[in-house]
C-alpha positions as CSV (number, residue, x, y, z in Angstrom):
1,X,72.7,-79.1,57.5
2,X,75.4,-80.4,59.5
3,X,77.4,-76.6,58.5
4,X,74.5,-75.1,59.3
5,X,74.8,-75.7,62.7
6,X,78.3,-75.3,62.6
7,X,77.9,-71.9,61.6
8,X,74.6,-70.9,64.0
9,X,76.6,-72.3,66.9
10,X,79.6,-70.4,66.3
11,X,77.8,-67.2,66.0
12,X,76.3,-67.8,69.2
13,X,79.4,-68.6,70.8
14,X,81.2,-65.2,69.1
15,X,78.0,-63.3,70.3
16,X,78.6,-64.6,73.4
17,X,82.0,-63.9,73.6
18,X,81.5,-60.3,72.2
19,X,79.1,-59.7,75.1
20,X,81.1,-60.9,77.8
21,X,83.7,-58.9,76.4
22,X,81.6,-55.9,76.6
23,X,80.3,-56.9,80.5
24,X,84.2,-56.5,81.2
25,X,85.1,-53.4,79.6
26,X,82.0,-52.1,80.9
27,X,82.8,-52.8,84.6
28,X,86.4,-51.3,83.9
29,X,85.4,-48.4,82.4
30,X,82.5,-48.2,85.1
31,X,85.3,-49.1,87.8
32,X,87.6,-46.7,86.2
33,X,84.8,-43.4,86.5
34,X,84.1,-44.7,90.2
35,X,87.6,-44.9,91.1
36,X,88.5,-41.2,89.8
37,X,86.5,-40.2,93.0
38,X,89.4,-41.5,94.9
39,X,90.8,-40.1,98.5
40,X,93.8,-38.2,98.1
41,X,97.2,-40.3,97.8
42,X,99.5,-40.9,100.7
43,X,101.8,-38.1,100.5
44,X,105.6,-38.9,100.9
45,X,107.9,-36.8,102.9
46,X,110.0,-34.0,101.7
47,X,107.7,-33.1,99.2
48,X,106.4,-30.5,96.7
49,X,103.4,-29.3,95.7
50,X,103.0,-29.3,91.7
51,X,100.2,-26.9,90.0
52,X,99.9,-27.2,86.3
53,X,96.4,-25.4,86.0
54,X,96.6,-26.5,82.1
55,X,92.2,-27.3,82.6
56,X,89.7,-24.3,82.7
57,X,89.9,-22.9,86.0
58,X,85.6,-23.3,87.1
59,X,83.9,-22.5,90.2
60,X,83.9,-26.4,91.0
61,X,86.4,-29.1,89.3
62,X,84.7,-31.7,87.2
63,X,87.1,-34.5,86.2
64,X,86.5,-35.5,82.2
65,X,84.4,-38.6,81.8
66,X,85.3,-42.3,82.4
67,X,87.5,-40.7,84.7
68,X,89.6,-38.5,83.3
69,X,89.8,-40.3,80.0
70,X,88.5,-38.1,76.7
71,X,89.0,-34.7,78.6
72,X,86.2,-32.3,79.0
73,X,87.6,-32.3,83.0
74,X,87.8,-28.4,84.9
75,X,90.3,-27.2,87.7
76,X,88.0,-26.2,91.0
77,X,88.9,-23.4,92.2
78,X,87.2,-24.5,95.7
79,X,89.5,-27.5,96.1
80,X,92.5,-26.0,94.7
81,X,92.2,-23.1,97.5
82,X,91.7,-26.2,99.6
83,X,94.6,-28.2,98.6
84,X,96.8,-24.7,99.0
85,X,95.3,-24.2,102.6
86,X,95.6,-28.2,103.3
87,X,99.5,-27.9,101.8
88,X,100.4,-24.7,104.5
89,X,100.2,-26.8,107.1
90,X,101.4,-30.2,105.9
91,X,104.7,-30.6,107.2
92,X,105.3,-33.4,104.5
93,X,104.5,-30.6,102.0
94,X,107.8,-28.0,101.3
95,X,106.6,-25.8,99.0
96,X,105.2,-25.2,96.0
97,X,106.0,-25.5,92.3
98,X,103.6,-23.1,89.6
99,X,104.4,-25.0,86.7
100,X,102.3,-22.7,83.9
101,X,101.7,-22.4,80.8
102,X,98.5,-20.6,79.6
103,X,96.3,-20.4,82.5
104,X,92.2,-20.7,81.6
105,X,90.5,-18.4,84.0
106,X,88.9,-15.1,84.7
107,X,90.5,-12.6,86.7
108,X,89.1,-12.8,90.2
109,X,89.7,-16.1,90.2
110,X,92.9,-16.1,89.8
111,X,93.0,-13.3,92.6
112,X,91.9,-16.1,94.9
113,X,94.4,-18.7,93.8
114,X,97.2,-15.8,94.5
115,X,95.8,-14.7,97.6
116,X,95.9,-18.4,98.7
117,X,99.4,-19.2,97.7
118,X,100.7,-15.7,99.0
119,X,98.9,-16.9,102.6
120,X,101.2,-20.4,102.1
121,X,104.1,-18.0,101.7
122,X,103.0,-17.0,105.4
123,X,104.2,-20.5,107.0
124,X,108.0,-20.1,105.6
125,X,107.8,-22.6,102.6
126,X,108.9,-21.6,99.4
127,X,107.0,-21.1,96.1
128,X,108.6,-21.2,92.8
129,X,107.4,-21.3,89.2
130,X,108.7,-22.3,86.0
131,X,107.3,-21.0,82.5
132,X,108.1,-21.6,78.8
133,X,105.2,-19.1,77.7
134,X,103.8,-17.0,80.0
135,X,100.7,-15.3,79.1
136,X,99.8,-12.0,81.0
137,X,97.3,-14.6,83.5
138,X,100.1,-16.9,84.3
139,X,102.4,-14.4,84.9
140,X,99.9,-12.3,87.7
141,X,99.5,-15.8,89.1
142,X,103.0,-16.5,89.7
143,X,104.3,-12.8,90.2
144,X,104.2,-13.7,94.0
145,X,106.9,-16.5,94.0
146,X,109.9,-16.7,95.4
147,X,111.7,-17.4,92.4
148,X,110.2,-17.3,89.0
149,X,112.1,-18.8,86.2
150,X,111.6,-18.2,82.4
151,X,112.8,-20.4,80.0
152,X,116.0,-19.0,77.9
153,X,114.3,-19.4,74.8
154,X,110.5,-18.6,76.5
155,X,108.5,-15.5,76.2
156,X,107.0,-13.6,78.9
157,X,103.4,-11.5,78.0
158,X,103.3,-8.1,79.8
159,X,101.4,-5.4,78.0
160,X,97.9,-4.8,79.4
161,X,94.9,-6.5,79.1
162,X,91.9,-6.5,76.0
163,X,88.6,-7.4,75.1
164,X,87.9,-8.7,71.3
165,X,84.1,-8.9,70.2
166,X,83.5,-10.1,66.7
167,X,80.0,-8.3,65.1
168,X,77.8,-10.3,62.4
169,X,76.1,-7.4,60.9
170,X,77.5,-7.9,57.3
171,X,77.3,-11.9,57.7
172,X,73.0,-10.9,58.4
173,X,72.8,-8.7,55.5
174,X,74.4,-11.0,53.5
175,X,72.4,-14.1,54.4
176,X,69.0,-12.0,54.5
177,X,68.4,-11.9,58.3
178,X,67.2,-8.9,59.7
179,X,67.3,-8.8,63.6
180,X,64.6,-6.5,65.3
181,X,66.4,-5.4,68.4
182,X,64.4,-4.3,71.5
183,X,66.2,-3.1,74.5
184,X,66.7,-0.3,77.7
185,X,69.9,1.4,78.3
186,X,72.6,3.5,76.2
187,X,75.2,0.9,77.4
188,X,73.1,-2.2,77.1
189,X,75.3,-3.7,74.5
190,X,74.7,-7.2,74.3
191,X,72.8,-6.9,71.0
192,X,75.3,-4.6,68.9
193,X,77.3,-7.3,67.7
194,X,74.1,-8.3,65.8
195,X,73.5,-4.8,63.4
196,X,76.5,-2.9,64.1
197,X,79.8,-3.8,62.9
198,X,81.8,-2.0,65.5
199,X,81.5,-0.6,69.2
200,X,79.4,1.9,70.1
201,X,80.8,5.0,71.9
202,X,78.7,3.9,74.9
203,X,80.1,0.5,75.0
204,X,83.4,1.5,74.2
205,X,83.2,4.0,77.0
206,X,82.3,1.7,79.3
207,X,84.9,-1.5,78.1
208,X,87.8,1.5,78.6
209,X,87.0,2.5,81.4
210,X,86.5,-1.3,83.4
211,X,89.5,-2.6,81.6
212,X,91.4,0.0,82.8
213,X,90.0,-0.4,86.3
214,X,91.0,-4.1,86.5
215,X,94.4,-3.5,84.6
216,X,95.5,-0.6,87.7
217,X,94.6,-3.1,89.8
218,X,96.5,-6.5,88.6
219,X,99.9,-3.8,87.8
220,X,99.0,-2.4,91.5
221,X,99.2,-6.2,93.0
222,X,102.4,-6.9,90.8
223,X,103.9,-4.2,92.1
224,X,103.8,-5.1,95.7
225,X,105.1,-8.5,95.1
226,X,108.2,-7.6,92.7
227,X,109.5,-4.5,94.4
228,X,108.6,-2.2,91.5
229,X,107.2,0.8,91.6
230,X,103.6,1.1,89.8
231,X,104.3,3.7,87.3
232,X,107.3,1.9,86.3
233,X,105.5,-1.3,86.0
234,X,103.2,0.2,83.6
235,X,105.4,2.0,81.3
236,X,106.9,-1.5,80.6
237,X,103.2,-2.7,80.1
238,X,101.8,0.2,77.9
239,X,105.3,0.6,76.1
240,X,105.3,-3.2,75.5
241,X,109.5,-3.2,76.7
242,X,109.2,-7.2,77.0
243,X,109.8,-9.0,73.7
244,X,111.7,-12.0,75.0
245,X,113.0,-13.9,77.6
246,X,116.1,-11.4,78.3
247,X,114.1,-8.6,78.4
248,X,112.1,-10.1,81.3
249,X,115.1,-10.6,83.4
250,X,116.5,-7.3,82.7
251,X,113.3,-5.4,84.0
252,X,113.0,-8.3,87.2
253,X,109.5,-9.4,85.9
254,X,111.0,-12.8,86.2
255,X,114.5,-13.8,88.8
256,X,116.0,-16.3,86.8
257,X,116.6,-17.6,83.0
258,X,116.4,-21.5,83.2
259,X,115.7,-24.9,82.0
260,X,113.5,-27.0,83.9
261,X,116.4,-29.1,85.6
262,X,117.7,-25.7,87.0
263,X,114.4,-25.7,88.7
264,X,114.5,-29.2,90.2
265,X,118.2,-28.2,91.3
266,X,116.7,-25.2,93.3
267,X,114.2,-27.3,94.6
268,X,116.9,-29.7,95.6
269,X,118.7,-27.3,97.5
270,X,115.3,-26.2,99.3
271,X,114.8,-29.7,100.2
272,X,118.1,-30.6,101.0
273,X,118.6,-33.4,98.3
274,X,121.3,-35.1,96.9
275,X,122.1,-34.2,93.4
276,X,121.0,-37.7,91.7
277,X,117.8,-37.5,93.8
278,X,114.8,-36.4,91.8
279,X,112.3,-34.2,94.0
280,X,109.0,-35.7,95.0
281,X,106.1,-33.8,92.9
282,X,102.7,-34.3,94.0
283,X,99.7,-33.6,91.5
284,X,96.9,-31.3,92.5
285,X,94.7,-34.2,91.6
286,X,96.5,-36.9,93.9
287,X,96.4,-34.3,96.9
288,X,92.6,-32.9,96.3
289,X,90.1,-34.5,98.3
290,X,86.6,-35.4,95.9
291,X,83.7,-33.0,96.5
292,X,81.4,-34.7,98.5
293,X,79.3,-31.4,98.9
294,X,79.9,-31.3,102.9
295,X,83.6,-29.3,103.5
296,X,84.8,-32.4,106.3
297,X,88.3,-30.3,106.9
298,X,90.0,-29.7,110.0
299,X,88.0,-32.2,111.9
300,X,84.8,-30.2,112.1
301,X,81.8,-32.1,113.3
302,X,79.3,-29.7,114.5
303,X,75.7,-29.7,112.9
304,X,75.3,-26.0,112.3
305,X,76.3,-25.1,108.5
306,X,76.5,-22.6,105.9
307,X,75.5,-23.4,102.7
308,X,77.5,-22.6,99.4
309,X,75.0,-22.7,96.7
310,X,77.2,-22.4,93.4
311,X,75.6,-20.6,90.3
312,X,78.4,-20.8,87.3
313,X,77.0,-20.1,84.0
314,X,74.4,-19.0,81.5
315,X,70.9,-18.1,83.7
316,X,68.1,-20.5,81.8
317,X,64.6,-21.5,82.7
318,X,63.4,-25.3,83.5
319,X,66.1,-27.3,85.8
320,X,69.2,-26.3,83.5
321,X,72.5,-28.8,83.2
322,X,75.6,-28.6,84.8
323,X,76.9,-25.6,82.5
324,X,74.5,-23.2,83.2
325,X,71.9,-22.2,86.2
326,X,68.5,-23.4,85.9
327,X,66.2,-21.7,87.4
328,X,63.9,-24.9,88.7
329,X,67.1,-26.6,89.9
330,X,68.7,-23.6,91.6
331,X,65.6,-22.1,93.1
332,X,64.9,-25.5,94.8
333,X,68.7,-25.6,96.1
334,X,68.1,-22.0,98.3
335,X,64.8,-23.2,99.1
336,X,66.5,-26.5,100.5
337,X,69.1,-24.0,102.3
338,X,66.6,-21.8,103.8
339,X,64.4,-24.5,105.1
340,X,66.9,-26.4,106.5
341,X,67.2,-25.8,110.6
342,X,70.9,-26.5,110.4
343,X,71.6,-24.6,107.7
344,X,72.2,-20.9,109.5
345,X,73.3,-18.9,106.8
346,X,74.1,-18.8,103.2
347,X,76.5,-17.8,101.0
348,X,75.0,-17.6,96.6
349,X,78.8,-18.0,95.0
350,X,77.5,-16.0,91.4
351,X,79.8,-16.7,88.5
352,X,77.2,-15.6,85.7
353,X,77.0,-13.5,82.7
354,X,73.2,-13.4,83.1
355,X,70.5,-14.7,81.0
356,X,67.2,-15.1,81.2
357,X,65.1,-12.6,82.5
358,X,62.2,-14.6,83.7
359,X,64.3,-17.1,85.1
360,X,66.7,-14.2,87.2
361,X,63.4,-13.7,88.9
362,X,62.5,-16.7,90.0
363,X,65.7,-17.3,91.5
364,X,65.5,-13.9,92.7
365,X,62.1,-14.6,94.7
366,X,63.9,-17.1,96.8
367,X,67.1,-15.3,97.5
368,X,64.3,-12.6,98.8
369,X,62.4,-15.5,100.8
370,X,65.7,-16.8,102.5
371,X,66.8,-13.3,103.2
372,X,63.5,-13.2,105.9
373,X,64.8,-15.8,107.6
374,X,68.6,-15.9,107.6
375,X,71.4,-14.4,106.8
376,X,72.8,-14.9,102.4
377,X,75.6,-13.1,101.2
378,X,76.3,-13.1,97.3
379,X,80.2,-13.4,96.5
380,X,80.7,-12.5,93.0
381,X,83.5,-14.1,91.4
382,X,85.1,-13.6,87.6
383,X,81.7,-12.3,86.1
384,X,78.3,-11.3,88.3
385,X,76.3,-8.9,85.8
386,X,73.1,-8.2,84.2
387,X,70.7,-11.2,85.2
388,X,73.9,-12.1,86.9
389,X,73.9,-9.4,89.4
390,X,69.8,-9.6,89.6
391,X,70.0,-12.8,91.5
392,X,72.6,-11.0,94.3
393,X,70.8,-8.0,94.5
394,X,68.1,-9.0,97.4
395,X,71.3,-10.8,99.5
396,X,72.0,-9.2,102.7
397,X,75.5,-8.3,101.4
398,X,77.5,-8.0,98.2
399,X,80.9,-8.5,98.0
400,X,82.7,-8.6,94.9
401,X,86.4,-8.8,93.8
402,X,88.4,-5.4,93.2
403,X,88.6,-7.1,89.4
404,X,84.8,-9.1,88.9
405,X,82.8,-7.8,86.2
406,X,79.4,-6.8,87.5
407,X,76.5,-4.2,87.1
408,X,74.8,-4.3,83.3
409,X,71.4,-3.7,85.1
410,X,69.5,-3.8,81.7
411,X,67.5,-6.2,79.4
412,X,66.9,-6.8,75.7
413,X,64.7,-9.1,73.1
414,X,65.9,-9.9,69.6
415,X,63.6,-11.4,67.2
416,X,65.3,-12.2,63.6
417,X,63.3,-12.1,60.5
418,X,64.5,-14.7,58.4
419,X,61.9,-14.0,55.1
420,X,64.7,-12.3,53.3
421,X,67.3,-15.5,53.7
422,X,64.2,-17.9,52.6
423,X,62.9,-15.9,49.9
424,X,66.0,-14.4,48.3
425,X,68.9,-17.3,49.0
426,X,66.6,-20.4,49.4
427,X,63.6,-19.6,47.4
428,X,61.6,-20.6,49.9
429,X,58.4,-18.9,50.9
430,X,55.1,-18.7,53.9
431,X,52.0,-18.5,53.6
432,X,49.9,-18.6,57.0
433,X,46.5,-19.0,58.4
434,X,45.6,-17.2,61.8
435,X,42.3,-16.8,64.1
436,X,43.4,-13.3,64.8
437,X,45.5,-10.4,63.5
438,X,48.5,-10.9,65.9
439,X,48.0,-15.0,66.3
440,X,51.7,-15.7,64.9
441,X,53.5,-13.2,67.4
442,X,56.5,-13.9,67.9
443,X,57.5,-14.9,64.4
444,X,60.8,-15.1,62.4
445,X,58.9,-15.4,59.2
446,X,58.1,-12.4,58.2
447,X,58.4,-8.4,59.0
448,X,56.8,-7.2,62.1
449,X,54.9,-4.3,61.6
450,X,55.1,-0.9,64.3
451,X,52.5,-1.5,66.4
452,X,53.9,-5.3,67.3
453,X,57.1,-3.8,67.6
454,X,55.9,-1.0,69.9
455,X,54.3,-3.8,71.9
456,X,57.6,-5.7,72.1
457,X,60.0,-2.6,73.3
458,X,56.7,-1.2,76.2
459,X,57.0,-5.2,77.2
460,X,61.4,-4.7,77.5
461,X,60.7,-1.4,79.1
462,X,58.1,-3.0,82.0
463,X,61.0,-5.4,82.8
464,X,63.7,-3.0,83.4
465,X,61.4,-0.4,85.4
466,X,60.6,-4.1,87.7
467,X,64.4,-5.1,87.2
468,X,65.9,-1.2,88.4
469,X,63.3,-1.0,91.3
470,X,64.4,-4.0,93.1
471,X,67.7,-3.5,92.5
472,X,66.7,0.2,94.1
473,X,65.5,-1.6,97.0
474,X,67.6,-4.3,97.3
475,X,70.8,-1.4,97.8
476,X,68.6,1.2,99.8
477,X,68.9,4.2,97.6
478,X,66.6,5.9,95.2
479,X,65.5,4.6,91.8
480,X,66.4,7.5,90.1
481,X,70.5,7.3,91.4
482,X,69.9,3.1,90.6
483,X,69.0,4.0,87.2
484,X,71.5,6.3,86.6
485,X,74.0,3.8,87.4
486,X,71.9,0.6,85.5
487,X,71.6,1.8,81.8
488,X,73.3,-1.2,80.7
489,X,76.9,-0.4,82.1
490,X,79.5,-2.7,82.9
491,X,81.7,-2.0,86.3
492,X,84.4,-3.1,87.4
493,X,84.3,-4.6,91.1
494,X,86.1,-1.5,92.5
495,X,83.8,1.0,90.3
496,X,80.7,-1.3,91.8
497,X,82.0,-0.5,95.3
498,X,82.8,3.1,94.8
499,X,79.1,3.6,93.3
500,X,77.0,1.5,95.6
501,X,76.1,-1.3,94.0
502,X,78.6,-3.8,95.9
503,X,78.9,-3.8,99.7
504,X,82.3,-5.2,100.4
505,X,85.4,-5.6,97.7
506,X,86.8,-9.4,99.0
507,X,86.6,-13.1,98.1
508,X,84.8,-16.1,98.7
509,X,86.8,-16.3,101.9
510,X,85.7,-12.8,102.7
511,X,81.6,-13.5,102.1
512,X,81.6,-16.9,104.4
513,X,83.0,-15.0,107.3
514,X,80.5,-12.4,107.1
515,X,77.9,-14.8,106.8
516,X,79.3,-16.9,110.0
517,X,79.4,-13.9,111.9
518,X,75.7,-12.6,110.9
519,X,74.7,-16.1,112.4
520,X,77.1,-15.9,115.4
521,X,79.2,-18.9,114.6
522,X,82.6,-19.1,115.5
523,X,85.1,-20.2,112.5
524,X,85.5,-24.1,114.2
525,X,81.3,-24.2,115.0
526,X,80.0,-25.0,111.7
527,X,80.5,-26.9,108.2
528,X,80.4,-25.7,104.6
529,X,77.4,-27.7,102.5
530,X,77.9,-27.0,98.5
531,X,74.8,-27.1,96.5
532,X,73.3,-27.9,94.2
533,X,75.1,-31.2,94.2
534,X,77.2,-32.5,91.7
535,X,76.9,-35.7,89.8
536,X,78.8,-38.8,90.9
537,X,81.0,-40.0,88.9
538,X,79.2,-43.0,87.8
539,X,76.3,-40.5,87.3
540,X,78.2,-38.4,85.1
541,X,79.2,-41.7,82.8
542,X,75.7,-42.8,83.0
543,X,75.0,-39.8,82.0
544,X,77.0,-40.1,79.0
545,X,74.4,-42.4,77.3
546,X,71.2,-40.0,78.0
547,X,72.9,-36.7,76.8
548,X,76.1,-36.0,74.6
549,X,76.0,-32.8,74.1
550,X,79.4,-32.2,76.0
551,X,81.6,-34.6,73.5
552,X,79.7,-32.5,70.7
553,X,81.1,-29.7,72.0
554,X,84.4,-30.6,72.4
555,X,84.0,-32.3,68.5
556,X,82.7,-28.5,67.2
557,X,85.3,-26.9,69.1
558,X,88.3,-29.0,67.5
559,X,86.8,-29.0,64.0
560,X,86.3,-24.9,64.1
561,X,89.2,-23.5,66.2
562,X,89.1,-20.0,65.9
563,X,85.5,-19.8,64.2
564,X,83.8,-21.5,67.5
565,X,82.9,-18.4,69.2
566,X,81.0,-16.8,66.3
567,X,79.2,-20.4,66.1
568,X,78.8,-20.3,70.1
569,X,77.6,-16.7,69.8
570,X,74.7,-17.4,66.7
571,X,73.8,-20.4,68.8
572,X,72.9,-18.3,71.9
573,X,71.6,-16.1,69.3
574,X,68.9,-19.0,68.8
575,X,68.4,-19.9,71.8
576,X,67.2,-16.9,73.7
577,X,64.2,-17.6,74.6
578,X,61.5,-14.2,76.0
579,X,63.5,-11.0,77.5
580,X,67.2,-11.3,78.3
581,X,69.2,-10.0,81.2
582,X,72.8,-10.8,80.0
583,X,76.4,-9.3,80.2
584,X,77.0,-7.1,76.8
585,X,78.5,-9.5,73.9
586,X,80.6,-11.8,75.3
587,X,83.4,-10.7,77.1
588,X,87.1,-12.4,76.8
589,X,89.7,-10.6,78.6
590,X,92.9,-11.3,76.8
């Protein structure tokens, strides 16, 4: 009896132990995720500005849970502008060192980065980058140093930009699923991966043509900043002439061949350093303020604002998570905007493919509400199309960036019929019991006959007619000219502005001081408020326990490698949910 005891006592007492043991790591881990939104660091004189970029470059920066521990975090391109504005005039701030590798963002966002570090240039620091690989990204980003230095034994990428769409028709006929495919537009591509197994001549028509529109462009901006002439530029690009790191320096994409330490030594020299003195680098993440969703720069303190009212992601109905834009949560953030008194004007920051059609609308409606009241200007960043661009078409203005991808005014259903992969590969079959002849529609069990699939396509075509006449009204011009420019087809930001369907070719920057000046406010009489607001991030770790989907993710993603798109792409596939206004297949510039 006596080791009875003995033994219920010291499992109590391990129990014990084990808890309070978990009450500590707890608080540290807890301590550790509230910490991470920490004030910036003192910054030390003399110093330099280091930008990796090595996260995905997002409208908004999240920092990877407990803290930064387990990854999953994102660069924001709002406070990195911010840091790069805050660094300008920061005379303990020098310059700046781009030290890239493969940079993780679209295209017009990295236009803003650049524009932002060629403005630092403006106050007489230096900029100077340093790569081992340079992808054709990194390489745009950093064209506009000072001095760019290529590793010896480094390769430089500089030969044009693509776009690579895997297409699953052979992988449905082999498993025995037949996709009914409902849609409006000779360029509304989004479903062709699904029962073609190549591009269309419409799509490929269409992918030429705004490639080639945003390729002009990025050799165009090059150009300027290296002293080369444009047609000389691109022969090097189309002609691939860059195959190593010697080839780079002979055709002055890059100014020097070096090692890392050669870099520190320029930056010594720039600084005025002693040789044995190692320059002072400064992380983005030491010198970026948290996002406390009220911009508190420059000493502002007036109660008139403009709200910023991010919408990153897949379009979804219901309130959505912090990948995508729900419709419930995102409606109710312009709604919160517009009937706010101190809120005077608003700016919708779009980063979208599209989505769902039924939730477009609704966020639609209340762009369309605030629009009676005061002034909102959409600012399209990497991607602003299909459902996408339906959500900026009622704004006031439009601006995009010379290289967003926007337009694919379209929409489109697919409904698979799985009988043949039950059947014939699982030897499973349905039987089914209805009150009336159509009581099962929509169904993936079995073939639908030609009047349910005539009902299906008249229901696709009633959305687009409502989708193209707002759109018609939303940029003043006839229906007819809309629709001749909707069809499905992607444009290129500079296409958009040539055609009418953008207002103003610019940035973020560009879009807030159009809406400060529709509300008459001078640049130091108001304050930026971001919505919808973002988790804390104790939040986000309590979050952690309700929803895990994001460490799945990251889990699939390591376990597939390559194969994780075509998994990504048949689990959208499922998830569609009623008509779709979405960007055609999924588009990867490259």
């Amino acid at each position: 009896m006596r080791q009875f005891f003995k033994y219920v006592l010291a499992t109590i007492v391990g129990l014990a132990a084990f808890a309070f043991l978990g009450f500590v790591l707890m608080a540290i881990v807890i301590g550790a995720a509230v910490s991470s939104s920490h004030e910036p660091k003192e910054t030390a004189a003399n110093s330099v500005l280091e930008l990796k970029l090595n996260e995905p470059l997002n409208e908004r920066g999240r920092e990877g849970r407990f803290g930064g521990f387990g990854g999953g975090g994102s660069t924001g391109l709002v406070e990195l502008k911010e840091a790069i504005h805050r660094a300008k005039g920061d005379g303990d701030i020098k310059g700046i060192l781009l030290n890239l590798g493969i940079v993780q963002g679209g295209m017009a966002s990295l236009e803003e980065v650049r524009n932002a570090l060629l403005d630092f240039k403006k106050s007489g620091k230096f900029v100077v980058a340093y790569h081992e690989i340079a992808s054709e990204k990194s390489f745009y980003l950093s064209s506009m140093a000072n001095e760019i230095y290529l590793n010896p034994q480094g390769t430089l990428e500089f030969n044009g930009l693509s776009s690579e769409v895997m297409f699953y028709k052979r992988l449905f006929d082999k498993a025995g699923i037949q996709p009914y495919i409902f849609r409006v537009g000779s360029f509304k591509s989004a479903v062709e991966p699904f029962f073609r197994e190549n591009f269309s001549d419409s799509a490929r028509y269409q992918t030429v043509s705004f490639l080639n529109s945003i390729n002009g462009y990025m050799i165009g901006e090059v150009a300027k900043t290296r002293g080369i002439n444009p047609a000389r530029l691109k022969v090097i690009s189309d002609s691939m002439l860059v195959h190593n790191a010697p080839d780079a320096l002979r055709l002055h994409l890059v100014t020097k061949l070096g090692y890392f330490d050669e870099v520190q030594d320029y930056m010594r020299r720039k600084l005025d350093l002693a040789k044995n003195k190692k320059p002072s680098l400064v992380s983005l993440s030491d010198y970026t303020d948290h996002d406390n969703g009220i911009d508190e720069r420059e000493g502002k303190t007036s109660g008139r604002r403009i709200a910023v009212i991010y919408a990153e992601g897949d379009i979804v109905t219901g309130k959505g998570s912090d990948d995508n834009i729900g419709s419930t949560k995102f409606a109710e953030a312009i709604r919160k905007a517009r009937l706010d008194d101190r809120v005077k004007a608003v700016v919708l920051r779009i980063n979208s493919p599209g989505g769902s059609s039924l939730a477009s609308d609704i966020i639609y409606r209340e762009v369309l509400l605030t629009k009676q009241v005061k002034p909102i200007i959409a600012s399209m960043s990497d991607v602003a199309a299909s459902g996408g661009y339906y959500i900026a078409m009622a704004c006031d203005t439009i601006v995009a960036h010379p290289n967003t991808i926007t337009g694919s005014i379209g929409v489109f259903g697919v409904l698979p019929n799985i009988q043949p992969l039950l059947a014939d590969k699982l030897g499973i079959t349905v039987d089914r019991v209805t009150t009336g002849k159509f009581s099962d529609l929509p169904t993936i069990t079995r073939p639908l006959t030609d009047f349910e699939k005539r009902t299906l396509q008249e229901e696709v075509n009633r959305i687009y007619a409502d989708f193209t006449s707002k759109a018609a009204r939303g940029r003043h011009m006839p229906v007819e000219r809309l629709r001749r420019l909707a069809s499905g087809r992607v444009w290129s930001g500079i296409e958009a502005k040539n055609n009418g369907l953008v207002d103003v070719l610019g940035d973020y920057d560009t879009a807030l001081k159009i809406a400060a000046a529709r509300a008459h406010l001078q640049a130091d009489d108001y304050r930026v408020q971001r919505l919808p607001r973002q988790k804390s991030a104790l939040e986000d770790f309590v979050s952690m326990f309700e929803d895990d989907d994001a460490a799945k993710t990251r889990a699939l993603k390591t376990e597939l490698g390559p194969l994780y798109p075509a998994y990504a792409q048949y689990q959208q596939l499922m998830q569609m949910r009623g008509v779709q206004a979405r960007l055609p297949y999924t588009l990867d510039i490259q």
